[in-house]
N, C-alpha and C positions, 0 to 999 in steps of 0.2 A: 557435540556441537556447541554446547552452552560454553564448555571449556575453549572452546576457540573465540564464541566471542568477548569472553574473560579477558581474553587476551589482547584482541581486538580492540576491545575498551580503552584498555591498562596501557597502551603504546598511543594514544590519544596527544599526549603531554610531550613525548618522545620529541628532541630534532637531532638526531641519530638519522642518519638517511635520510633525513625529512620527513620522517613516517606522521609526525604529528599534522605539520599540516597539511600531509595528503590524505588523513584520514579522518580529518575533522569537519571539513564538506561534506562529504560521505554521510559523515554520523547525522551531522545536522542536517539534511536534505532528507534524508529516512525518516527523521521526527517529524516532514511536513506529510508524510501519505495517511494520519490518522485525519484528519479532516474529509481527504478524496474517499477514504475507506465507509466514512458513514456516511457521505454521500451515497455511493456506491449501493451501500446497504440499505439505503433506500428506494434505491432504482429497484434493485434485484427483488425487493419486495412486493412490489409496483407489479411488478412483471408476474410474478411466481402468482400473486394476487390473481390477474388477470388470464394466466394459463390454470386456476384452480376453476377458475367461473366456467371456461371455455371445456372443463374434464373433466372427467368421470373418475382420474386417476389420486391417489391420495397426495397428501400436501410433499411427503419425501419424496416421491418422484417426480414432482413438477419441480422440488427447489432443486434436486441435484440436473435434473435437463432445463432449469432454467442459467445454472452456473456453466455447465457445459456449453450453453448455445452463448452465454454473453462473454465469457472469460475463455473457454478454449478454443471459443469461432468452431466449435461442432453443429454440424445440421445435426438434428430428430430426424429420426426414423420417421415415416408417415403408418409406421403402426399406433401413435399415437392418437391418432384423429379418431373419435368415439363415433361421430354424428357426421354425415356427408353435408347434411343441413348446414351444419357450424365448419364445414371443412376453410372458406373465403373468409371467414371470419377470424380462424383458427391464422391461416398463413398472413392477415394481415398483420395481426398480433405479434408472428414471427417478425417479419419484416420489420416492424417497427421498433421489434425488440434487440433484432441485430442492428439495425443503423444505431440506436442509442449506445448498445453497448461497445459492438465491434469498433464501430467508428471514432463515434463520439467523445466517449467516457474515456479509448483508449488515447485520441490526440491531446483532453485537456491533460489527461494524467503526463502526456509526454511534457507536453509545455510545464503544468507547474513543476516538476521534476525537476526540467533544464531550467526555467526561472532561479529555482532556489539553490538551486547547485552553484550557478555562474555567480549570485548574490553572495553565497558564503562562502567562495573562492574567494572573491574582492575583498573580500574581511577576514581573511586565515588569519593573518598577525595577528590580527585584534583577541579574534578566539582562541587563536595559541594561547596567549597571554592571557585570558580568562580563562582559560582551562589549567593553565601551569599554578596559575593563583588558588585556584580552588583546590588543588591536589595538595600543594603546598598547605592550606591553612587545614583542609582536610587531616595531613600527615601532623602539623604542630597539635591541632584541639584530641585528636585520637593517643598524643604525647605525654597531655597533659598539660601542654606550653614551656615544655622544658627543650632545649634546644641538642638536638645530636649532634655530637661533630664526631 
């Protein structure tokens, strides 16, 4: 996998097919989900937090059925509930946890996605051109500054 996106990369510079500017939106738009990602990770925190208080169960099983319930949109089991006491307490927590995640987390992530994508569409040439530069000075300093013909 790492070799394909070796690959991937390396055709970045390309206008052969146009591969370069169709795949340079792409690249750049991928570099935007580190921001939503630790957002994210601090939701899932939040949450995992808040289903450790509500259980009896260890911190591994609350984070992996807290990423199932916010990321794969899976219901838990109600073999999870310890305390009938805590059972209203327990499903509000769910609820609040799916609308944050299912919903929520899941539209902004579309939008900024489609923001940043459509923004560096409208700017390919430019990034072609800063990409083909960079490859180029890349290829002369790794030369030595000697010029191949």
């Amino acid at each position: 996998a790492i070799n394909w996106m070796r690959v991937f990369y390396a055709l970045r510079g390309t206008v052969v097919l146009r591969l370069g500017p169709r795949i340079l939106p792409i690249l750049k738009t991928l570099g935007e989900v580190y921001d939503f990602v630790l957002i994210t990770l601090f939701f899932t925190g939040a949450c995992t937090h808040t289903f450790y208080a509500l259980s009896s169960q260890g911190w591994g099983d609350i984070l992996f059925s807290t990423y199932r319930l916010g990321f794969l949109g899976e219901i838990p089991d109600d073999e999870h509930v310890d305390d009938l006491d805590w059972k209203s307490v327990q499903d509000i927590a769910f609820i609040a946890t799916s609308f944050v995640f299912s919903v929520s987390l899941t539209n902004i992530f579309i939008g900024v996605m489609s923001n940043a994508f459509d923004s560096y569409t409208d700017r390919v040439d430019e990034l072609l051109m800063r990409t083909r530069a960079s490859i180029g000075m890349r290829y002369t300093l790794r030369s030595g500054g000697r010029l191949m013909l």
